[in-house]
KOLSE-340733 format. One record per atom (N, C-alpha, C, CB): residue number from 0; residue in three letters; atom name; z, y, x. Coordinates in nm, 3 decimals. Each point is the difference from the previous one (the first is absolute). Glycine has a CB too. Example, Ala and Ser with C-alpha at 12.3 -4.5 7.8 and 13.67 -1.06 7.14 Angstrom:
// KOLSE-340733
pos:0&code:ala&site:N&pz:0.780&py:-0.569&px:1.319;
pos:0&code:ala&site:CA&pz:0.000&py:0.119&px:-0.089;
pos:0&code:ala&site:C&pz:0.000&py:0.120&px:0.090;
pos:0&code:ala&site:CB&pz:0.125&py:-0.117&px:-0.189;
pos:1&code:ser&site:N&pz:-0.197&py:0.222&px:0.154;
pos:1&code:ser&site:CA&pz:0.006&py:0.119&px:0.082;
pos:1&code:ser&site:C&pz:0.073&py:0.109&px:-0.077;
pos:1&code:ser&site:CB&pz:-0.215&py:-0.063&px:0.118;
//
This chain:
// KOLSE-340733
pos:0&code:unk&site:N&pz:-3.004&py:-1.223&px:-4.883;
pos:0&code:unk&site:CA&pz:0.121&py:-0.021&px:0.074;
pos:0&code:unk&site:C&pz:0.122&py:0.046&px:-0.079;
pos:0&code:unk&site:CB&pz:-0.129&py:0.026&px:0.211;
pos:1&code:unk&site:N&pz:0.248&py:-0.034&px:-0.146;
pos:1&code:unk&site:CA&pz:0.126&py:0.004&px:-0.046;
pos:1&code:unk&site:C&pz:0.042&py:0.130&px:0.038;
pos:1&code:unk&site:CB&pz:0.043&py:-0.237&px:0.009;
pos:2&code:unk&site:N&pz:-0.034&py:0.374&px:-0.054;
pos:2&code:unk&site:CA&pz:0.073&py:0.092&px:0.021;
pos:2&code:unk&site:C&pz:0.113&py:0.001&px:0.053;
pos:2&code:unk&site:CB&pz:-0.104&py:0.042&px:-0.129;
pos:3&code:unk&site:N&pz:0.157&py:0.018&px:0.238;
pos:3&code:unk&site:CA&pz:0.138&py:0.004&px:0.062;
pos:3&code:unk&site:C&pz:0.074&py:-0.122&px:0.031;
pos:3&code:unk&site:CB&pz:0.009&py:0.193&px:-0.112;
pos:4&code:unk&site:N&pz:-0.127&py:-0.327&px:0.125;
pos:4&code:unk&site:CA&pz:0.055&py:-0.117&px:0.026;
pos:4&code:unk&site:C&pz:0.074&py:-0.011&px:0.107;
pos:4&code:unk&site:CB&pz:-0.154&py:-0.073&px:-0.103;
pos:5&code:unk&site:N&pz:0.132&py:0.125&px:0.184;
pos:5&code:unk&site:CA&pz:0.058&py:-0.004&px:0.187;
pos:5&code:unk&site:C&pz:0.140&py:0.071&px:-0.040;
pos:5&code:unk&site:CB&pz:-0.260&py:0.055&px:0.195;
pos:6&code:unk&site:N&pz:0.241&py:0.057&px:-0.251;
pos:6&code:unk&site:CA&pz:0.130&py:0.085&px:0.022;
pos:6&code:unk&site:C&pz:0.121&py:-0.078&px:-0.097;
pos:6&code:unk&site:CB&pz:-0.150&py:0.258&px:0.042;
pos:7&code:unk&site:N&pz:0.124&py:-0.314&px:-0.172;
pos:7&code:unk&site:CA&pz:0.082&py:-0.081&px:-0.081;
pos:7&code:unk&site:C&pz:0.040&py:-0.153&px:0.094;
pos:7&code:unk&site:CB&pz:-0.132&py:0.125&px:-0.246;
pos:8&code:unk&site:N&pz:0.070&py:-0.149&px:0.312;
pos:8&code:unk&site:CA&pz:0.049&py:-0.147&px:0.074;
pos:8&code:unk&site:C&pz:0.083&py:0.073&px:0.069;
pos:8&code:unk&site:CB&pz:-0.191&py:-0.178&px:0.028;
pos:9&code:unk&site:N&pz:0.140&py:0.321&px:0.081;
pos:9&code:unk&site:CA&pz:0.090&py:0.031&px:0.110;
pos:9&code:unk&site:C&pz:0.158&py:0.029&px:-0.064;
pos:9&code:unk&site:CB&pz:-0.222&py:0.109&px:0.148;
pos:10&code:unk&site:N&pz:0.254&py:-0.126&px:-0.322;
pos:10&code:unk&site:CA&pz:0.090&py:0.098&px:-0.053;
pos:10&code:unk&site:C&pz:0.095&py:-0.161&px:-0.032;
pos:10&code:unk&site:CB&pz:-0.162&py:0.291&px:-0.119;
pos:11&code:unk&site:N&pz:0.054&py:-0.360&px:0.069;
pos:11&code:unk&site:CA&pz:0.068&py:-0.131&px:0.008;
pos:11&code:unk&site:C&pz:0.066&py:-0.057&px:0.094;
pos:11&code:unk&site:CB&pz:-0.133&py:-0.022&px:-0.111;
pos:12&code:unk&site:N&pz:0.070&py:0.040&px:0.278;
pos:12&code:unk&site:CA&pz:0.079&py:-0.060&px:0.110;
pos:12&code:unk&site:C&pz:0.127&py:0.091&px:-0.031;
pos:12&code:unk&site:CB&pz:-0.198&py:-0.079&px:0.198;
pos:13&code:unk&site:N&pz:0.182&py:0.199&px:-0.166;
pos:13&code:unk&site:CA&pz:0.095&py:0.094&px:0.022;
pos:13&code:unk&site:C&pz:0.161&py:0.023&px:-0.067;
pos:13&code:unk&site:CB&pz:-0.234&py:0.075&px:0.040;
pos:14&code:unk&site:N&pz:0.193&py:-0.113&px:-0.154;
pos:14&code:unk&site:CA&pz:0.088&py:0.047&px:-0.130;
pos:14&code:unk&site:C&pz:0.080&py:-0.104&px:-0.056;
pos:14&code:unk&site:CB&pz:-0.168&py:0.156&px:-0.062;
pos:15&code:unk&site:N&pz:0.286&py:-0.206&px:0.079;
pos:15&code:unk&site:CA&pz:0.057&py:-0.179&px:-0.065;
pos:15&code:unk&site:C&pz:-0.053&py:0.086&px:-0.133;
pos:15&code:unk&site:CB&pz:0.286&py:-0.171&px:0.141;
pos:16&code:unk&site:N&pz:-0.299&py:0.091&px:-0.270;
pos:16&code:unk&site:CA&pz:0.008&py:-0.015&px:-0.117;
pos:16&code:unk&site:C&pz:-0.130&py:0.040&px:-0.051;
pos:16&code:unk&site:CB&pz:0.237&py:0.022&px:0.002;
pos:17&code:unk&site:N&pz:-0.344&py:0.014&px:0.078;
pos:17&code:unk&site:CA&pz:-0.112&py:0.071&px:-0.011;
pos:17&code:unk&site:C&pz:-0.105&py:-0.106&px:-0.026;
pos:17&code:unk&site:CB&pz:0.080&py:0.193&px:0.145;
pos:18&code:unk&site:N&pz:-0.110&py:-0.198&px:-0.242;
pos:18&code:unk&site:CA&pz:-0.153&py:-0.171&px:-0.024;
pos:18&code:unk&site:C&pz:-0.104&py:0.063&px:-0.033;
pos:18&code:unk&site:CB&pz:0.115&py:-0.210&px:-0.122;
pos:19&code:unk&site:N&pz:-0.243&py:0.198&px:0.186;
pos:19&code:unk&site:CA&pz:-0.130&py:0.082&px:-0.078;
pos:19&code:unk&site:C&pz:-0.083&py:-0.137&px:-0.038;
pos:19&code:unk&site:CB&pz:-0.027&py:0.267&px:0.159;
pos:20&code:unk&site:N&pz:-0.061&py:-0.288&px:-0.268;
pos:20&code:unk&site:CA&pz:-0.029&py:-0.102&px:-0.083;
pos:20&code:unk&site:C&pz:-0.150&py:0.085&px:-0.006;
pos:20&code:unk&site:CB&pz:0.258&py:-0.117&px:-0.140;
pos:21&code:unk&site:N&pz:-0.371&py:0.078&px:0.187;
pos:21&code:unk&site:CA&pz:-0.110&py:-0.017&px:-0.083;
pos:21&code:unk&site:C&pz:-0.050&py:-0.082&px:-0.083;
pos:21&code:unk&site:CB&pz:-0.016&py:0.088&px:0.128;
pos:22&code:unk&site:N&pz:-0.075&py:-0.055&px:-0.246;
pos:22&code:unk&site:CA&pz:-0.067&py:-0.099&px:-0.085;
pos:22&code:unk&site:C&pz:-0.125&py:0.069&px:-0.015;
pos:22&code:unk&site:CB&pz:0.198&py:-0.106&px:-0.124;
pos:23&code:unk&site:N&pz:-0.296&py:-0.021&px:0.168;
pos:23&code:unk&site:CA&pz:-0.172&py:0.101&px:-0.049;
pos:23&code:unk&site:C&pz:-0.062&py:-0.132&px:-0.066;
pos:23&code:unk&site:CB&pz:-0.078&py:0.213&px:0.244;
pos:24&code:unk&site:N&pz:0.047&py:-0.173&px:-0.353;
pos:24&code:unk&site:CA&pz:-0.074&py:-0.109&px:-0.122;
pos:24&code:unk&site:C&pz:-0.113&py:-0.025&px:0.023;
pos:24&code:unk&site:CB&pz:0.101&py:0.066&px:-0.166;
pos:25&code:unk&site:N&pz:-0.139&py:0.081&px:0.245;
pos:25&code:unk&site:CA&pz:-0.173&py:-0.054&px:-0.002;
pos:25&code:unk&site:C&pz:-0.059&py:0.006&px:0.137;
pos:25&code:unk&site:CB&pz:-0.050&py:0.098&px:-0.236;
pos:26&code:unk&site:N&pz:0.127&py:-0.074&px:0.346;
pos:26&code:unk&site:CA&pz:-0.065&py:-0.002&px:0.114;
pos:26&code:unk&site:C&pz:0.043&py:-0.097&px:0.109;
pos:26&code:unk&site:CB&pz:-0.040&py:0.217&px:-0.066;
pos:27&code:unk&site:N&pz:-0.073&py:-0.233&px:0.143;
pos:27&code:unk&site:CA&pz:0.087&py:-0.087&px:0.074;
pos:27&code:unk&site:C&pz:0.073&py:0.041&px:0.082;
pos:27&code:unk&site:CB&pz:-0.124&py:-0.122&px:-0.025;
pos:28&code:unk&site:N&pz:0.281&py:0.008&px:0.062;
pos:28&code:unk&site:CA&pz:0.089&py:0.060&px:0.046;
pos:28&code:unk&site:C&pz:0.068&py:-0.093&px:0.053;
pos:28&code:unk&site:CB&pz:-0.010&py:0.166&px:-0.127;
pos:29&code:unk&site:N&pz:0.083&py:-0.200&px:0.285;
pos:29&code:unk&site:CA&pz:0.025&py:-0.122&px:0.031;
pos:29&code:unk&site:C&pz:0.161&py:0.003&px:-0.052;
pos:29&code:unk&site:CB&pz:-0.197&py:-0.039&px:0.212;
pos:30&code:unk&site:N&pz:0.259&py:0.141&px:-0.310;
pos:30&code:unk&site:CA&pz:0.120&py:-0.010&px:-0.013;
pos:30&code:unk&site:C&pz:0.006&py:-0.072&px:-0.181;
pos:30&code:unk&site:CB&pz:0.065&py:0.231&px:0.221;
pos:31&code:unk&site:N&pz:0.036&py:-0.161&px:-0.271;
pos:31&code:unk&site:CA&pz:0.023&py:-0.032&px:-0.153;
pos:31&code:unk&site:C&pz:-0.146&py:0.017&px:-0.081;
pos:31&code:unk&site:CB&pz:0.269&py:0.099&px:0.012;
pos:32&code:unk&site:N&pz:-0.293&py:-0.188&px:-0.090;
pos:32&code:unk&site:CA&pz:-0.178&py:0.063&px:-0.071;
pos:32&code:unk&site:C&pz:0.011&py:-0.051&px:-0.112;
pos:32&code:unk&site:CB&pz:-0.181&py:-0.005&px:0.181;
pos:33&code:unk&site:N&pz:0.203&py:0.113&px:-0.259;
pos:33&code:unk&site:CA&pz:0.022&py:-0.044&px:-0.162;
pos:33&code:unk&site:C&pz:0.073&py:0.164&px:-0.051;
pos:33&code:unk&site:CB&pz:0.068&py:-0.341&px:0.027;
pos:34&code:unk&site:N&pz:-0.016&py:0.325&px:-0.172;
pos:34&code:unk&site:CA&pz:0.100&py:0.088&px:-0.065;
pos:34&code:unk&site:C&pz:0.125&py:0.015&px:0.040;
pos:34&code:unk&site:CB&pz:-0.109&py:-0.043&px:-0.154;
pos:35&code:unk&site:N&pz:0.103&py:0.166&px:0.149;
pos:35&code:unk&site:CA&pz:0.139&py:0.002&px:0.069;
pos:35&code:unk&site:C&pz:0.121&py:-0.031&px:-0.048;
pos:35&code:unk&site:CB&pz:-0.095&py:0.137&px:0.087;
pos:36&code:unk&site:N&pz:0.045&py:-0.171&px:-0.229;
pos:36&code:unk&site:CA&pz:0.153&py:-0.038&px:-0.105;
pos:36&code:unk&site:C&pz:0.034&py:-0.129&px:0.022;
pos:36&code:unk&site:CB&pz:-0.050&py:0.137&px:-0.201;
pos:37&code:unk&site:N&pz:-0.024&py:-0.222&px:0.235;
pos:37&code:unk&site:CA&pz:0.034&py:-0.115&px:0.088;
pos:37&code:unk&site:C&pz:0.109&py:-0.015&px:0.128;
pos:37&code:unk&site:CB&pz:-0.227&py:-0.013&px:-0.076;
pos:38&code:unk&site:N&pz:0.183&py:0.106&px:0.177;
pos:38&code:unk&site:CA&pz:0.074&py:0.060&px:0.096;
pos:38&code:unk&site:C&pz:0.136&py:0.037&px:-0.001;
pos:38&code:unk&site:CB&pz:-0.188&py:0.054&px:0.025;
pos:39&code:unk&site:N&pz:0.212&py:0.063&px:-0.119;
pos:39&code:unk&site:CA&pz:0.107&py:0.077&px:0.018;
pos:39&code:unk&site:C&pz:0.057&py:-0.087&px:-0.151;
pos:39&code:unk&site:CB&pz:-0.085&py:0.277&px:0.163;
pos:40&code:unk&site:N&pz:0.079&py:-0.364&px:-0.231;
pos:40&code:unk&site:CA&pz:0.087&py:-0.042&px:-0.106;
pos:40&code:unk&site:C&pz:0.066&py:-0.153&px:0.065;
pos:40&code:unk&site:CB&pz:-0.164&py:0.137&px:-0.222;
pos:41&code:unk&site:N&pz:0.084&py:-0.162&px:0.311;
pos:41&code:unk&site:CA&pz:0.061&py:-0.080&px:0.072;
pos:41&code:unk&site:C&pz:0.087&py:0.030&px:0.123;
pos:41&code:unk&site:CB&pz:-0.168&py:-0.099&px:-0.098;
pos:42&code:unk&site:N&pz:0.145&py:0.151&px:0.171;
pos:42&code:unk&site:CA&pz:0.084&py:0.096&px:0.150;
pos:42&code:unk&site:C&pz:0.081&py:0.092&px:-0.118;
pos:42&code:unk&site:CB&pz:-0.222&py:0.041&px:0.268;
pos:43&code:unk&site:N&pz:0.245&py:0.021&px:-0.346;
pos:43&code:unk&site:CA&pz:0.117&py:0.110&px:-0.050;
pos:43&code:unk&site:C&pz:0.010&py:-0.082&px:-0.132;
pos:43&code:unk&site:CB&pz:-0.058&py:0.276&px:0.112;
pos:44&code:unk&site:N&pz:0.093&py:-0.411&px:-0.160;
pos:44&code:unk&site:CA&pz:0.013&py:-0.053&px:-0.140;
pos:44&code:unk&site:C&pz:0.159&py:0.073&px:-0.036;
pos:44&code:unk&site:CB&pz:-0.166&py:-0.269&px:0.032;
pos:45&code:unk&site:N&pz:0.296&py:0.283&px:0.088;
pos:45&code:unk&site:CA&pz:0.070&py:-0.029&px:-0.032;
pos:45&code:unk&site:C&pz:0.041&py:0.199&px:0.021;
pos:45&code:unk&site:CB&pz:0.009&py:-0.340&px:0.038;
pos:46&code:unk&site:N&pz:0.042&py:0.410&px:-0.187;
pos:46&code:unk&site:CA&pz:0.023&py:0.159&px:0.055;
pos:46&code:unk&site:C&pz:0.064&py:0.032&px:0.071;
pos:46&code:unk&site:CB&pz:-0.030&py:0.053&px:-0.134;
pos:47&code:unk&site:N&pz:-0.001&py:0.056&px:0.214;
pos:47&code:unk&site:CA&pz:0.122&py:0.024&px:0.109;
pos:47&code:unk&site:C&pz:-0.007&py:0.178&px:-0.020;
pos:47&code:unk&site:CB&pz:-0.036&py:-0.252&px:0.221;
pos:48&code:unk&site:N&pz:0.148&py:0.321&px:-0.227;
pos:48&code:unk&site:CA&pz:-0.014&py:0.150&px:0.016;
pos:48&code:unk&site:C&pz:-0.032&py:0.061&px:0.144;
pos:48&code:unk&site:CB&pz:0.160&py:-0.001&px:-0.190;
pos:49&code:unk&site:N&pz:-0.156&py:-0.114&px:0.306;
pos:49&code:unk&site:CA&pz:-0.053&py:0.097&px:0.114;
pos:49&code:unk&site:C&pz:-0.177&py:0.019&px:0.013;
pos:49&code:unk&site:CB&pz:0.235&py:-0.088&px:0.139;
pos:50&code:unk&site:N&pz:-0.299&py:0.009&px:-0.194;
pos:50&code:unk&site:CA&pz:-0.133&py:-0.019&px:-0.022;
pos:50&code:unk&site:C&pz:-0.086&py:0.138&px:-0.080;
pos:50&code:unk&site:CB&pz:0.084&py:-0.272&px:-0.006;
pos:51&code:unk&site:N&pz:-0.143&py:0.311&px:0.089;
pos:51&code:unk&site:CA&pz:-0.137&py:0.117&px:-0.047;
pos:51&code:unk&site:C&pz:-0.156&py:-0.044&px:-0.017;
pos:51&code:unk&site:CB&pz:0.139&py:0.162&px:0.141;
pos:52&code:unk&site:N&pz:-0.189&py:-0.143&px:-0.218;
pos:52&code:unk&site:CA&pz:-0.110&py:-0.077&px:-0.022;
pos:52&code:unk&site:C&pz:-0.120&py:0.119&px:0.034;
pos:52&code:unk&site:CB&pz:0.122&py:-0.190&px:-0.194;
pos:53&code:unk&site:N&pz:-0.216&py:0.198&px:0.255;
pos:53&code:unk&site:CA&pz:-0.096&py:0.092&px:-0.038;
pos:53&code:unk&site:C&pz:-0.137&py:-0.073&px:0.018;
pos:53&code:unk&site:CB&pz:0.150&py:0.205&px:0.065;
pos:54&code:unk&site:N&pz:-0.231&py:-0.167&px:-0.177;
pos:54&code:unk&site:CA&pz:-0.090&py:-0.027&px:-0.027;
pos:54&code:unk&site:C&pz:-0.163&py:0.090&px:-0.018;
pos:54&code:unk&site:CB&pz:0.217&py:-0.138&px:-0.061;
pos:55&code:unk&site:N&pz:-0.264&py:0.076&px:0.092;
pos:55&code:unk&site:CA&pz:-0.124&py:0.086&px:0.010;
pos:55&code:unk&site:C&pz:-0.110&py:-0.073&px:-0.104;
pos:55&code:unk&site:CB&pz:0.051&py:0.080&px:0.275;
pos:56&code:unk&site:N&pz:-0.147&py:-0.047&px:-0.307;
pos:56&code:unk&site:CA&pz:-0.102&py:-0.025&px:-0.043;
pos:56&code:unk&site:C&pz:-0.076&py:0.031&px:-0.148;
pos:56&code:unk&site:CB&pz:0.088&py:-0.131&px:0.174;
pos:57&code:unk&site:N&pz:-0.133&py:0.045&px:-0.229;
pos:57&code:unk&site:CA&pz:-0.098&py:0.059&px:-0.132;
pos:57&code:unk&site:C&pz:0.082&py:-0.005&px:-0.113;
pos:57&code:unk&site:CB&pz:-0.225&py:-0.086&px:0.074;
pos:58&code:unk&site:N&pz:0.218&py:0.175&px:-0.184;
pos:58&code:unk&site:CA&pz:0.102&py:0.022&px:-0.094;
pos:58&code:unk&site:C&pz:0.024&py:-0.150&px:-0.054;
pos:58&code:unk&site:CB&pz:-0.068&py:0.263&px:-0.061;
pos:59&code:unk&site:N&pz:0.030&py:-0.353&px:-0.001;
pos:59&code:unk&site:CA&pz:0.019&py:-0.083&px:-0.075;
pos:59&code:unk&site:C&pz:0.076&py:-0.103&px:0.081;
pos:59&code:unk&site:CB&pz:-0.191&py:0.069&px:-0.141;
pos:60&code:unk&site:N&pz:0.153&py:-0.116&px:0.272;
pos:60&code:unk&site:CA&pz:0.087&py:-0.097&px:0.019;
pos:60&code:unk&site:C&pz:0.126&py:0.066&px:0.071;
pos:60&code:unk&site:CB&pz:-0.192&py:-0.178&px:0.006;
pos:61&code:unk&site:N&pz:0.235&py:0.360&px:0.025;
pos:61&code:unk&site:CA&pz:0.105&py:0.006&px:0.028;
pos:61&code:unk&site:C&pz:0.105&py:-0.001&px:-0.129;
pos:61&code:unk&site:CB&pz:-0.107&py:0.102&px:0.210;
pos:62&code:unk&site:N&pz:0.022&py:-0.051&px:-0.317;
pos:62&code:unk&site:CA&pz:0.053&py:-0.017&px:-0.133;
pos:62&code:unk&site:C&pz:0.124&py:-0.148&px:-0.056;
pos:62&code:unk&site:CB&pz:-0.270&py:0.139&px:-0.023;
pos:63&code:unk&site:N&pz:0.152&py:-0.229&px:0.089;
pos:63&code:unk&site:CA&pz:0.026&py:-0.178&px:-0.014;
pos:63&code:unk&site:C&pz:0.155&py:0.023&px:0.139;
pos:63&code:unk&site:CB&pz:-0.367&py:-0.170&px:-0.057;
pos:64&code:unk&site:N&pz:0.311&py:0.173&px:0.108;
pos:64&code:unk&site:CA&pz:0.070&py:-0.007&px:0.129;
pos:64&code:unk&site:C&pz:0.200&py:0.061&px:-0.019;
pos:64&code:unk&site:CB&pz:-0.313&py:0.061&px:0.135;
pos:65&code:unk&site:N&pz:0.279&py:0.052&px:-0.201;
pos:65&code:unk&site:CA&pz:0.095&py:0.105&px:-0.039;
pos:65&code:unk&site:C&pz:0.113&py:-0.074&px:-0.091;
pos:65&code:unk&site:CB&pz:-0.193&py:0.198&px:0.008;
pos:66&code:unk&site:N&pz:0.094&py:-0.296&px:-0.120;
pos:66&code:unk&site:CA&pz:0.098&py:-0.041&px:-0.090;
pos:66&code:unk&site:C&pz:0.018&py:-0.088&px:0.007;
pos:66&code:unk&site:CB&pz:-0.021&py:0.100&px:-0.107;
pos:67&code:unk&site:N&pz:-0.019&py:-0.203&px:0.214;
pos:67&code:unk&site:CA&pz:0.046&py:-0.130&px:0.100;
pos:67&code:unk&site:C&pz:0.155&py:0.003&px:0.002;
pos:67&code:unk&site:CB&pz:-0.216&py:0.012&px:0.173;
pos:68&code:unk&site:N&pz:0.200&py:0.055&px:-0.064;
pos:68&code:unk&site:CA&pz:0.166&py:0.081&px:0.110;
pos:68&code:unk&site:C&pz:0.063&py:0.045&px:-0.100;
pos:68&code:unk&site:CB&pz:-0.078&py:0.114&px:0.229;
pos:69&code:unk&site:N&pz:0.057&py:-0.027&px:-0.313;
pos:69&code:unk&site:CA&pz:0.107&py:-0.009&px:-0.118;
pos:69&code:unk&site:C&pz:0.044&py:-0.084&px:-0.058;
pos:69&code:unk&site:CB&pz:-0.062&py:0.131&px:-0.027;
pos:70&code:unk&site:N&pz:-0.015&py:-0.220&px:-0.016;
pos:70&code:unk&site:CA&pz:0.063&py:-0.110&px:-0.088;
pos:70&code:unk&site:C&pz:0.063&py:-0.089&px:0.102;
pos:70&code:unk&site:CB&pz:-0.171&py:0.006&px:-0.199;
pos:71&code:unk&site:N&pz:0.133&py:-0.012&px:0.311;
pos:71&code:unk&site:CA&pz:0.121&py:-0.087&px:0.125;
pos:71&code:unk&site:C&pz:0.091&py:0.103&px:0.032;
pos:71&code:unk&site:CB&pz:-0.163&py:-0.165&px:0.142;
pos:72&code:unk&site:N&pz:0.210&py:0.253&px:-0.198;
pos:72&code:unk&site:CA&pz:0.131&py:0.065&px:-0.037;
pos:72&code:unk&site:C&pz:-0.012&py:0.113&px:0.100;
pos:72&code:unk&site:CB&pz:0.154&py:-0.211&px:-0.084;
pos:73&code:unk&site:N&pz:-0.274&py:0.223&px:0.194;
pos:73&code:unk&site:CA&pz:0.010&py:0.178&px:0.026;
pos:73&code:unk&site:C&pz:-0.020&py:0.118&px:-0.089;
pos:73&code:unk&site:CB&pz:-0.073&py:-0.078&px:0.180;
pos:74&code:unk&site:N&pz:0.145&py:0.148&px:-0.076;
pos:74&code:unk&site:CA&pz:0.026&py:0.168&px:-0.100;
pos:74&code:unk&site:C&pz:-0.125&py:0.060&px:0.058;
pos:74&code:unk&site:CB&pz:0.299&py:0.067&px:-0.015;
pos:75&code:unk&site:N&pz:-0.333&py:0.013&px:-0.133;
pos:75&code:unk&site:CA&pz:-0.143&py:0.080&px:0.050;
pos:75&code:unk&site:C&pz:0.006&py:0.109&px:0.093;
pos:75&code:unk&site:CB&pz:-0.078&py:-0.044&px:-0.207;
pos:76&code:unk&site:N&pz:0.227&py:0.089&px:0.249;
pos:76&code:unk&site:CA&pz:0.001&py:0.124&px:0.187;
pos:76&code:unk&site:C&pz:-0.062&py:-0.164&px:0.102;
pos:76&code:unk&site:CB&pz:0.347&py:0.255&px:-0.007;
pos:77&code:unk&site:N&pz:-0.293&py:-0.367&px:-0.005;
pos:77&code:unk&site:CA&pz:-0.087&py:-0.135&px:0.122;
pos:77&code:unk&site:C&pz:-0.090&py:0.019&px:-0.008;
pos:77&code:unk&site:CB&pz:0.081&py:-0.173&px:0.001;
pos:78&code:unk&site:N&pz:-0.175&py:0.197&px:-0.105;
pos:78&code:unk&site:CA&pz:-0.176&py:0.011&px:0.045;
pos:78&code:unk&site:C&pz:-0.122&py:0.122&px:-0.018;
pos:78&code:unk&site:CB&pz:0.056&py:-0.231&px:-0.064;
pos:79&code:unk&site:N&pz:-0.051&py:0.246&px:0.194;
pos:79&code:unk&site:CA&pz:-0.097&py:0.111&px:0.028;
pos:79&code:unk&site:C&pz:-0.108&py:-0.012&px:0.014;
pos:79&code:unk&site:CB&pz:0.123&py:0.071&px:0.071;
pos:80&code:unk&site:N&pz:-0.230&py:0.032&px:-0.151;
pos:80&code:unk&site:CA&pz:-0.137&py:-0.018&px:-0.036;
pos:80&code:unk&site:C&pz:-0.104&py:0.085&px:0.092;
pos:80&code:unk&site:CB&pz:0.091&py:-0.047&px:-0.240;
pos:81&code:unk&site:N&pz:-0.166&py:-0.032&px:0.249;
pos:81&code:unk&site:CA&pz:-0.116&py:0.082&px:0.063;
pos:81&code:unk&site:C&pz:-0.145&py:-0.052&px:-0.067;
pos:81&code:unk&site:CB&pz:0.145&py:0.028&px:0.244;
pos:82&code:unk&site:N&pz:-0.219&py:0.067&px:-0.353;
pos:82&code:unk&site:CA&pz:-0.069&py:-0.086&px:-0.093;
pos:82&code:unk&site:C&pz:-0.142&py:0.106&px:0.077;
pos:82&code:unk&site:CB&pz:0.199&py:-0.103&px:-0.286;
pos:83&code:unk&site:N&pz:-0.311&py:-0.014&px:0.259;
pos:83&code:unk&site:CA&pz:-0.145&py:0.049&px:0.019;
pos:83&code:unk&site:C&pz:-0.095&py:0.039&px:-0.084;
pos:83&code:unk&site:CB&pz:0.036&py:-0.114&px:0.134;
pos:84&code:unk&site:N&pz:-0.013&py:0.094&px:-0.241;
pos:84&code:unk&site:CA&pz:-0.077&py:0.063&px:-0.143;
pos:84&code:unk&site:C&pz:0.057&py:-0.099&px:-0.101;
pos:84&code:unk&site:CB&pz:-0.252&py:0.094&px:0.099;
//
């Protein structure tokens, strides 16, 4: 399952400007199902400074992920890491 899925939607109704985005590559999932660099290079192509990124997962693709958003012109305080080994 999705950790803190309920409470991130409830933050989404709640909050204007607030978007929560899952991506799961390998499980099934009736939402987004694939990489997430697909996802977020398409929904955030264009930079914006109100945008915070945080990210979770296994070192290498937050690595990938990290130098995505940079090169579409975010600053590295936009993306916050949460890495799993």
């Amino acid at each position: 399952g999705i950790l803190y899925k309920s409470f991130f939607e409830s933050l989404e109704s709640a909050l204007d400007g607030f978007e929560y985005n899952v991506a799961l590559s390998r499980e099934s999932y009736k939402g987004y199902q694939g990489y997430v660099h697909t996802l977020y290079e398409k929904a955030y192509a264009k930079a914006s400074d109100d945008i915070v990124f945080y990210l979770c997962g296994w070192q290498h693709v937050i690595d990938e992920a990290q130098a995505r958003l940079l090169k579409l012109g975010y600053k590295p305080e936009q993306i916050v890491l949460e890495l799993y080994g």
